[in-house]
GUBA-939191 format. One line per field, with one value per residue: residue in three letters; x, y, z of N, C-alpha, C, CB in turn; residue number from 1. Coordinates in steps of 0.1 Angstrom, whole numbers, plus 5000, padded with zeros to 4 digits. Atoms other than C-alpha are relative to their C-alpha. Glycine has a CB too. Layout:
code <- (ALA_...)
nc1 <- (X_...)
nc2 <- (Y_...)
nc3 <- (Z_...)
cac1 <- (X_...)
cac2 <- (Y_...)
cac3 <- (Z_...)
cc1 <- (X_...)
cc2 <- (Y_...)
cc3 <- (Z_...)
cbc1 <- (X_...)
cbc2 <- (Y_...)
cbc3 <- (Z_...)
pos <- (NUM_...)
END
This chain:
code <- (UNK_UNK_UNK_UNK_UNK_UNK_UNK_UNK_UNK_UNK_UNK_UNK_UNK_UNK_UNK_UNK_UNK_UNK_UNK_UNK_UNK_UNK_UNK_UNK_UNK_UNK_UNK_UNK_UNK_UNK_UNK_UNK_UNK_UNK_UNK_UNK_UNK_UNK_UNK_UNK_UNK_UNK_UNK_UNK_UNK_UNK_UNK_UNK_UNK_UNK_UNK_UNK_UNK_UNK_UNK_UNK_UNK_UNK_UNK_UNK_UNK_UNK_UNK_UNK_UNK_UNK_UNK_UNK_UNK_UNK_UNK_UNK_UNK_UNK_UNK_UNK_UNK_UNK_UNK_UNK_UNK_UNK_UNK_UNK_UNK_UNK_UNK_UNK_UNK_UNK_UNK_UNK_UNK_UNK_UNK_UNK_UNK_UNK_UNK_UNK_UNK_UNK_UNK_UNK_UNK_UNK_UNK_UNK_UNK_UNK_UNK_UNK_UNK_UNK_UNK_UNK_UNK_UNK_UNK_UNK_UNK_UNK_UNK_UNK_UNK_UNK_UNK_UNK_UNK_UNK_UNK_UNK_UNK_UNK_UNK_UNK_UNK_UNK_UNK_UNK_UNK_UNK_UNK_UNK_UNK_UNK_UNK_UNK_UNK_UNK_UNK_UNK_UNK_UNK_UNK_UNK_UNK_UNK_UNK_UNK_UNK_UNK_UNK_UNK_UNK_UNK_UNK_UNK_UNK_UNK_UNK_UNK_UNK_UNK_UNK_UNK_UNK_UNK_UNK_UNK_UNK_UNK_UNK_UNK_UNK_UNK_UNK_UNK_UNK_UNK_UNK_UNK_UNK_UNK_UNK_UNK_UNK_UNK_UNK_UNK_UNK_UNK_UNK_UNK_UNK_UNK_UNK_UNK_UNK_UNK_UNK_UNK_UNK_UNK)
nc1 <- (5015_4999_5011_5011_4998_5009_5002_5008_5014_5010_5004_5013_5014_5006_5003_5016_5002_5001_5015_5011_4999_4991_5007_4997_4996_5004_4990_4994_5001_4986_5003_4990_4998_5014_4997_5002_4999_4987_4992_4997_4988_4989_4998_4990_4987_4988_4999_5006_5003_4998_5011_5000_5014_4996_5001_4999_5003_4992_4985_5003_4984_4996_4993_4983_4998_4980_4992_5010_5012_5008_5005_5006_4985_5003_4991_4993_4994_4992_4991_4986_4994_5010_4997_5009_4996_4992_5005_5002_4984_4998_5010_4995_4986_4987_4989_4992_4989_4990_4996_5013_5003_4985_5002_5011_5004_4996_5010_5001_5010_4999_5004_4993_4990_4993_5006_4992_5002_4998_5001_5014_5000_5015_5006_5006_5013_5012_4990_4987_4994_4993_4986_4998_4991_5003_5012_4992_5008_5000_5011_5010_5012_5009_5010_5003_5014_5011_5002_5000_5011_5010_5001_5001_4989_4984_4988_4987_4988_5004_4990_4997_5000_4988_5007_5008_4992_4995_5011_5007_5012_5006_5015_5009_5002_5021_5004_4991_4990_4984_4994_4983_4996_4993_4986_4990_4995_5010_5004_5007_5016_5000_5015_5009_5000_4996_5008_5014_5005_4996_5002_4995_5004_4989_4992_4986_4996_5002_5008_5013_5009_5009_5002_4993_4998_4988)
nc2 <- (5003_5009_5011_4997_4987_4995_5008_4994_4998_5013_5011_4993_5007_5022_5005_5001_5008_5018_5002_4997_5016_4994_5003_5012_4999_5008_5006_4995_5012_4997_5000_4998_5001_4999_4991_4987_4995_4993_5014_5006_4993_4998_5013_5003_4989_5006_5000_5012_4995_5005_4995_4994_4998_4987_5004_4985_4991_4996_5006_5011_5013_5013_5009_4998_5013_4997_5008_5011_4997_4992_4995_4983_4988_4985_4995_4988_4992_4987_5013_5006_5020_5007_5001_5011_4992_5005_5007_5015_5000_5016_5004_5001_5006_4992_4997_4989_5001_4991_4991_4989_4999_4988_4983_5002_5003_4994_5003_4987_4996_5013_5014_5010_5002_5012_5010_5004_5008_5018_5008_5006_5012_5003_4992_5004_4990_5008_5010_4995_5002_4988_5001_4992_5015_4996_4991_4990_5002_4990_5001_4990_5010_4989_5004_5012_5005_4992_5002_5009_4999_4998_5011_5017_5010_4995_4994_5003_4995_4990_4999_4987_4999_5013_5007_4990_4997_5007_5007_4986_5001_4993_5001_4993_5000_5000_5007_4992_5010_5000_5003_4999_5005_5016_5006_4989_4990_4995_5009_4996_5001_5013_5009_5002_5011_5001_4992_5007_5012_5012_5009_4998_4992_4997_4983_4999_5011_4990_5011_5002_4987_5006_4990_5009_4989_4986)
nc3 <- (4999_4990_4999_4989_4997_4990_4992_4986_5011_5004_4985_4991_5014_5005_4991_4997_5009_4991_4994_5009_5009_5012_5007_5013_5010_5012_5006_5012_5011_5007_5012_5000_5013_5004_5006_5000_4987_5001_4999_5014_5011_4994_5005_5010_4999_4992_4985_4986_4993_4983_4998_4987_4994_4992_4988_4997_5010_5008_5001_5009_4993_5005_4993_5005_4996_5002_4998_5004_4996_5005_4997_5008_4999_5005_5014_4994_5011_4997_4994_5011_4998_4997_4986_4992_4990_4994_4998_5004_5001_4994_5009_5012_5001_5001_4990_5009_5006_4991_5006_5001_5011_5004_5002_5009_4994_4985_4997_4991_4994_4992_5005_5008_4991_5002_5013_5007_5010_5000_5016_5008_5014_5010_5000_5007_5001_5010_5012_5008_4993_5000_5004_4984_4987_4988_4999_4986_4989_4988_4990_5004_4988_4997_5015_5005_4993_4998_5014_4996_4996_5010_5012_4998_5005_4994_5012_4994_5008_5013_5017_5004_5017_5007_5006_5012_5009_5010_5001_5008_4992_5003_4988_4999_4989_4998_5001_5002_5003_5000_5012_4998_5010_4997_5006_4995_5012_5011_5004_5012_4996_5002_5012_5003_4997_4982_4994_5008_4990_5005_4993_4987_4995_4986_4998_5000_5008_5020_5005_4994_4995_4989_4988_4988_4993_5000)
cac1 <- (5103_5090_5072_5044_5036_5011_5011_4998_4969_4961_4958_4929_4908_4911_4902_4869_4865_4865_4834_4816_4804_4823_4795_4797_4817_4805_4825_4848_4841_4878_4871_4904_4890_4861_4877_4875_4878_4906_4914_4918_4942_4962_4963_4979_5004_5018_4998_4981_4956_4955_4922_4920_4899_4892_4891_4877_4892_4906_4932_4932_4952_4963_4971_5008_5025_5065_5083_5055_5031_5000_4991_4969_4997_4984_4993_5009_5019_5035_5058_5096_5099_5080_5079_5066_5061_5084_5059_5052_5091_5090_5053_5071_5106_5125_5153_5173_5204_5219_5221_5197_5179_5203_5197_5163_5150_5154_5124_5108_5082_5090_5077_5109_5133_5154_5143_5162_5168_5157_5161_5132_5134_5099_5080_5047_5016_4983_5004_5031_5059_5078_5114_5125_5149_5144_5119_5122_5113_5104_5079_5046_5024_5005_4992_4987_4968_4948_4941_4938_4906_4887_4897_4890_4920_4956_4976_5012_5031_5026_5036_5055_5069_5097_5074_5053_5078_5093_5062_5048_5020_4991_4956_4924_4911_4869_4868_4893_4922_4961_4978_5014_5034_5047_5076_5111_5115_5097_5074_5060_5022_5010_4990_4957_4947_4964_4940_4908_4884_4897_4880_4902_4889_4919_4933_4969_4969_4962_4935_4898_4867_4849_4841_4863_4860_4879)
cac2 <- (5149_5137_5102_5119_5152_5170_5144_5162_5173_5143_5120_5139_5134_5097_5096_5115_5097_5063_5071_5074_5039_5038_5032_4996_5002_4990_4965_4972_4957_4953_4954_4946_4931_4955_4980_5018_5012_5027_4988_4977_5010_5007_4969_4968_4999_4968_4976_4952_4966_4963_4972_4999_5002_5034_5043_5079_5109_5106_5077_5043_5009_4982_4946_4940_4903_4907_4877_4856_4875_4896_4925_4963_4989_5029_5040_5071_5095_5119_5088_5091_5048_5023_5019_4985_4998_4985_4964_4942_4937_4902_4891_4899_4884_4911_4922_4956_4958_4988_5011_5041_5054_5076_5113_5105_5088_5108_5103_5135_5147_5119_5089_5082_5082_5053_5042_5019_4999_4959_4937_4918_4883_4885_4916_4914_4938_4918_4900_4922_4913_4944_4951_4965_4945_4965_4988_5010_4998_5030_5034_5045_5023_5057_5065_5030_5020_5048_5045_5008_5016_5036_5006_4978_4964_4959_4981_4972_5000_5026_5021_5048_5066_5042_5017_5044_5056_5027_5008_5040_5040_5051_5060_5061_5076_5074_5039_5037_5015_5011_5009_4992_4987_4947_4948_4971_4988_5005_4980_4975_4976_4940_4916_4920_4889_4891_4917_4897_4874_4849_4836_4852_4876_4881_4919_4924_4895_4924_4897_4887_4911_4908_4926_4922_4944_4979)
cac3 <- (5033_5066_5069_5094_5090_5115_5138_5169_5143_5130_5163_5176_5140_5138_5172_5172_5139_5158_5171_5142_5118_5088_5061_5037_5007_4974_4958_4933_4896_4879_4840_4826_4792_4787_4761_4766_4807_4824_4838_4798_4789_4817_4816_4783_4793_4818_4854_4883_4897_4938_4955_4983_5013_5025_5057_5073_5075_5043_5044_5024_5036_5015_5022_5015_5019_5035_5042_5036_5062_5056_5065_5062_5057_5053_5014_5024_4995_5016_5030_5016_5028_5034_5073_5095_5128_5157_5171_5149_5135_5149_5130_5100_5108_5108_5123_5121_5100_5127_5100_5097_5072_5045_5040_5017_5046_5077_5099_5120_5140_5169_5152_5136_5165_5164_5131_5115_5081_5079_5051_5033_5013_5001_4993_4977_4971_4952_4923_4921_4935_4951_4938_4976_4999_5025_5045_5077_5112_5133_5165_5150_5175_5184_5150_5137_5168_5168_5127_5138_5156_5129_5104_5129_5118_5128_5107_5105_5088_5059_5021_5010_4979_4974_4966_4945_4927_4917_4907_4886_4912_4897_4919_4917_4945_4938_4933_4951_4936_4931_4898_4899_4871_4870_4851_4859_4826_4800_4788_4752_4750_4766_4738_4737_4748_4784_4791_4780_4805_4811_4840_4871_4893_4921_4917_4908_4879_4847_4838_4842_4854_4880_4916_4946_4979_4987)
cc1 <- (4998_4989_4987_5000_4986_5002_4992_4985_4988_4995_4990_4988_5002_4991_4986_4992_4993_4987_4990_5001_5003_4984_5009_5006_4993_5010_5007_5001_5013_4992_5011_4999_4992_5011_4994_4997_5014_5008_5004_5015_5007_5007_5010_5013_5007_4997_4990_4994_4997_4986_5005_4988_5002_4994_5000_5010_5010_5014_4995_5014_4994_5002_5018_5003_5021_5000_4995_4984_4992_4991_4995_5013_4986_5009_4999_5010_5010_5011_5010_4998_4989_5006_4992_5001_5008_4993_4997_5012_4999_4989_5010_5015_5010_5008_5009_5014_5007_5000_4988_5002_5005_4990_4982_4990_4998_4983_4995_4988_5000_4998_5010_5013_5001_4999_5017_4995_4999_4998_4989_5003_4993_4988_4987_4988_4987_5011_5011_5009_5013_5014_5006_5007_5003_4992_5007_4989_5001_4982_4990_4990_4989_4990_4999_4991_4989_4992_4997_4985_4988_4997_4991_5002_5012_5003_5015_5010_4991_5010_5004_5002_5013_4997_4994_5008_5006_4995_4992_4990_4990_4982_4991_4990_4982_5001_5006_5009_5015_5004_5012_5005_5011_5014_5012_5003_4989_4993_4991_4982_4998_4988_4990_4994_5003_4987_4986_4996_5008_4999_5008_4997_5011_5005_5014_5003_4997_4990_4990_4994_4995_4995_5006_4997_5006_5001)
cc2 <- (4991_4986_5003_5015_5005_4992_5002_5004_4986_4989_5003_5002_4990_4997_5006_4995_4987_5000_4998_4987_5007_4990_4985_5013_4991_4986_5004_4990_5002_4995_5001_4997_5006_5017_5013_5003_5005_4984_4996_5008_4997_4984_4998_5006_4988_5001_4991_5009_4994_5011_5010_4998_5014_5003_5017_5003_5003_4988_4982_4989_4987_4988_4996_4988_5004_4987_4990_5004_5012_5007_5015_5008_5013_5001_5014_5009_5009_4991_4999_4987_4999_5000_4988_5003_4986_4987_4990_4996_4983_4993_4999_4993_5012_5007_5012_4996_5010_5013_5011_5005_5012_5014_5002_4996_5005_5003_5012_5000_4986_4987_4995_5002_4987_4991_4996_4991_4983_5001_4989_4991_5003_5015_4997_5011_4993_4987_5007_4996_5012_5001_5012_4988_5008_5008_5004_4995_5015_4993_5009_4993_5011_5001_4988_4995_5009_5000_4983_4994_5003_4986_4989_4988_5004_5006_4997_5010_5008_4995_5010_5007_4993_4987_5005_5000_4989_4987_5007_4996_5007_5000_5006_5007_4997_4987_4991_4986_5006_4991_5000_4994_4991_5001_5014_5007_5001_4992_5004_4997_4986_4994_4999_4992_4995_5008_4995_4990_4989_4988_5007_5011_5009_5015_4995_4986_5012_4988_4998_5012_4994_5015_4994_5013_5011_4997)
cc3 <- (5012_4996_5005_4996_5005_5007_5007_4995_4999_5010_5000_4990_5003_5012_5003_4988_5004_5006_4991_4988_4987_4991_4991_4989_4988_4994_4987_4983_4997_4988_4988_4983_4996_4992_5004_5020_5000_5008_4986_4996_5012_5005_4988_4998_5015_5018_5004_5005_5015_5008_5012_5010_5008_5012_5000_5009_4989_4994_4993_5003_4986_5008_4992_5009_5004_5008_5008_5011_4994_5008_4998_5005_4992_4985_5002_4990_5006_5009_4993_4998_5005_5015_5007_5013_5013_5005_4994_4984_4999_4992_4989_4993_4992_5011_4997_4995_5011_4993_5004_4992_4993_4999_4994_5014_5014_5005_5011_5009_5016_4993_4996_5012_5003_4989_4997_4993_5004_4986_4999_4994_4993_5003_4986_5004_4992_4995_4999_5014_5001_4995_5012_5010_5010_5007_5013_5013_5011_5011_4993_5007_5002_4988_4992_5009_5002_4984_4998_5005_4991_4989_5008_4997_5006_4990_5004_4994_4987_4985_4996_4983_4992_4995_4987_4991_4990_4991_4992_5010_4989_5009_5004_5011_5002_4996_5014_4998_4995_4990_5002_4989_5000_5000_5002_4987_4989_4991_4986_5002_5003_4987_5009_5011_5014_5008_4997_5011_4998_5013_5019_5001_5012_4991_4999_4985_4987_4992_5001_5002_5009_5011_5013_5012_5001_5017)
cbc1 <- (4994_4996_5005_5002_5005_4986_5008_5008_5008_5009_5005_5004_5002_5018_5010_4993_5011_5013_4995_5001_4982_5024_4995_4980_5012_5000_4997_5015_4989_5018_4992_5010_5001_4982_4998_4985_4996_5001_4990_4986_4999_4997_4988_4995_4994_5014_4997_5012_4993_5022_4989_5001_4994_4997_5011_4987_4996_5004_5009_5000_4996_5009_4987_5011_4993_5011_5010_5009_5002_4995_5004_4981_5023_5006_4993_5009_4989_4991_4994_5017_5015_4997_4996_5004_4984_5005_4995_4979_5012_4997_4987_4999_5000_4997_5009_5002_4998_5018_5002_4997_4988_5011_5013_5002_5005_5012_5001_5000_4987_4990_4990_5004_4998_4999_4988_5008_5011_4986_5014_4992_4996_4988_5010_5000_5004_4994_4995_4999_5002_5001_5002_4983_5017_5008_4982_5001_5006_4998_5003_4997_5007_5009_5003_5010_5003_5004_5013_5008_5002_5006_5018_4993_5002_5013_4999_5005_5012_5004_4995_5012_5000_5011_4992_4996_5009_5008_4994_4996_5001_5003_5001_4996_5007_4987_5001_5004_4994_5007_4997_5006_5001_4997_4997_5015_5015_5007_4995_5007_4988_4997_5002_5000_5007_5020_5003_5004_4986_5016_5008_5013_4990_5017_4997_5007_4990_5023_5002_5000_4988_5011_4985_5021_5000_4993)
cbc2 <- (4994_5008_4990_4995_5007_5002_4998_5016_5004_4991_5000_5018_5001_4983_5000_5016_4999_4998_5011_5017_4987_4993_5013_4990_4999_5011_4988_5003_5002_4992_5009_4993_4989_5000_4996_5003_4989_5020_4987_5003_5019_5011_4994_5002_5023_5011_5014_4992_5003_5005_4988_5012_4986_5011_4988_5006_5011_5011_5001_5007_4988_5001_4986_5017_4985_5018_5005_4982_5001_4994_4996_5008_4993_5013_4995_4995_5008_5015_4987_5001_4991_4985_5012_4984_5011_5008_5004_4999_5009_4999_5009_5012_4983_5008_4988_5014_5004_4994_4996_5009_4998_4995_5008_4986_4992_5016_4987_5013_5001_4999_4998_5003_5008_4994_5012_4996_5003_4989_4991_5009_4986_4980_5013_4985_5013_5012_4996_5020_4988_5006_5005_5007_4991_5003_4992_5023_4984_5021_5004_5002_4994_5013_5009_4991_4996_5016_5005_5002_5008_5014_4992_4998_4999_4989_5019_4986_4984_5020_4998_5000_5016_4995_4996_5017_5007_4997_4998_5002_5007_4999_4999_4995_5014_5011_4998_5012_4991_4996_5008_4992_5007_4988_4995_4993_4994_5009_4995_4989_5005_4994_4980_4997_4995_5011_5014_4991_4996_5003_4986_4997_4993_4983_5011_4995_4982_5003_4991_4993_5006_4986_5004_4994_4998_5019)
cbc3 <- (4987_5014_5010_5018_4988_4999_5006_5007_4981_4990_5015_5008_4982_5000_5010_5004_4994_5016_5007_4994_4999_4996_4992_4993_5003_4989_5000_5007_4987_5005_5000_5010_4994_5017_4990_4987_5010_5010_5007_4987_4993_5012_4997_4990_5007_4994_5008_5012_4994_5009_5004_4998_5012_4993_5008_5006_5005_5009_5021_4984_5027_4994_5001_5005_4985_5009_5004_5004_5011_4990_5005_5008_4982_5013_4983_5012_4991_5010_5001_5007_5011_4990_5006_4998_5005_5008_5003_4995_5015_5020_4999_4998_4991_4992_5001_5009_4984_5001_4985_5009_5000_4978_4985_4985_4998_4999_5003_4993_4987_5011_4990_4980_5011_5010_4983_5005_4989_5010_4995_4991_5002_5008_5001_5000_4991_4982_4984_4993_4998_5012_4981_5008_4994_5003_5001_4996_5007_4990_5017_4984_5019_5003_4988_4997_5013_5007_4991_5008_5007_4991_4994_5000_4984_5003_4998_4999_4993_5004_4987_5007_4996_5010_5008_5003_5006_5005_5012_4980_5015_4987_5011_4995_5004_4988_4988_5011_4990_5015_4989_5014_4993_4989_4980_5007_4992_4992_5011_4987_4988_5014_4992_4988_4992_5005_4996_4983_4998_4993_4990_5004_5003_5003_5017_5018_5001_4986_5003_5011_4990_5011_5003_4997_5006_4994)
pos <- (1_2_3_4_5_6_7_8_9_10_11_12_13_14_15_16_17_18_19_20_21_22_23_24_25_26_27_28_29_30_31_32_33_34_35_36_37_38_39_40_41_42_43_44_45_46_47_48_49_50_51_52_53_54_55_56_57_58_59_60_61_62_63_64_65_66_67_68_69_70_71_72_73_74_75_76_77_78_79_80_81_82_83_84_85_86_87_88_89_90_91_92_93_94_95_96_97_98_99_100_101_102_103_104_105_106_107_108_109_110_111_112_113_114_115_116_117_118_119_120_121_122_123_124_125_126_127_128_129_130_131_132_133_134_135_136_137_138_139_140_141_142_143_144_145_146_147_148_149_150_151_152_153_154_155_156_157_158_159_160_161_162_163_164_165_166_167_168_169_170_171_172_173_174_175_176_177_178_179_180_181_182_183_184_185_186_187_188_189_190_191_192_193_194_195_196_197_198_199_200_201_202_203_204_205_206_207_208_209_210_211_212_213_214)
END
């Protein structure tokens, strides 16, 4: 599975995109103690919810904290690995390991030429803290700065499905938000009581109600 697929396609949308104002978004209410939402059932099944913002045509960035910095990463379903693009390697303090990325990982369409594996101290998404000690540095400077533009934000990198996967991702896309589940093993329903106001508003804590941006 490649990291990028169309490439040559996709450039030439974002970029007559760019021209055009991205409408306000609403804010997003989280409703984690208000029984019969889908924040309450999926709260007590053990997930953090993490806000999205979406961004035309079509595509949705997170903020994501690695090795103690923070920054908007593309959430990229059709993305074997997570990827930080080469350029900004050094922001994040990282450095390649030499290796390159195994068989699962193999990177195409140009963008992943010369990719290689770095290691990670500190990975972090909302409140959840990722279970991933390493990510893939390739050159994606092209589509990140041009997806960069529409956001009117740096982007530094795509989340992939090695995060997904091992996170049970789950995601809504019309509100739009990102369900990650905390804990590494098959968790018993949480009490009640976790999922209930309780005063905090921040995304990713399975806690409180409120409204935070997308």
């Amino acid at each position: 599975m490649a990291v990028i697929r169309n490439l040559k396609f996709l450039l030439p949308l974002l970029l007559l995109t760019a021209a055009c104002d991205q409408s306000s978004v609403p804010a997003v209410e989280y409703r984690p103690g208000e029984a019969g939402t889908v924040d309450h059932a999926l709260c007590l099944l053990g997930f953090s919810a993490v806000p999205l913002r979406q961004v035309e045509p079509g595509h949705h960035l997170i903020e994501a904290t690695v090795n103690g910095q923070t920054g908007s990463f593309v959430l990229d379903t059709g993305a074997n690995v997570t990827v930080i693009s080469v350029s900004q390697a050094e922001r994040f303090g990282l450095s390649s390991s030499g290796a390159s990325p195994g068989p699962g990982g193999v990177l195409r369409s140009g963008a992943g030429a010369g990719a290689q594996q770095a290691g990670v101290e500190d990975f972090r998404i909302g409140g959840v803290a990722v279970r991933q000690d390493s990510v893939v540095i390739a050159d994606l400077d092209q589509l990140l700065t041009t997806l960069g533009r529409v956001a009117g934000a740096d982007v530094a990198g795509l989340i992939g499905q090695d995060v997904l996967v091992e996170h049970r991702a789950i995601i809504d896309v019309a509100r739009p938000m990102l369900y990650l589940m905390v804990e590494d093993h098959e968790p018993a329903p949480i009490p009640v009581n976790r999922c209930e106001t309780s005063g905090s508003n921040e995304p990713g804590q399975g806690a409180g109600s409120g409204s935070f941006g997308s």
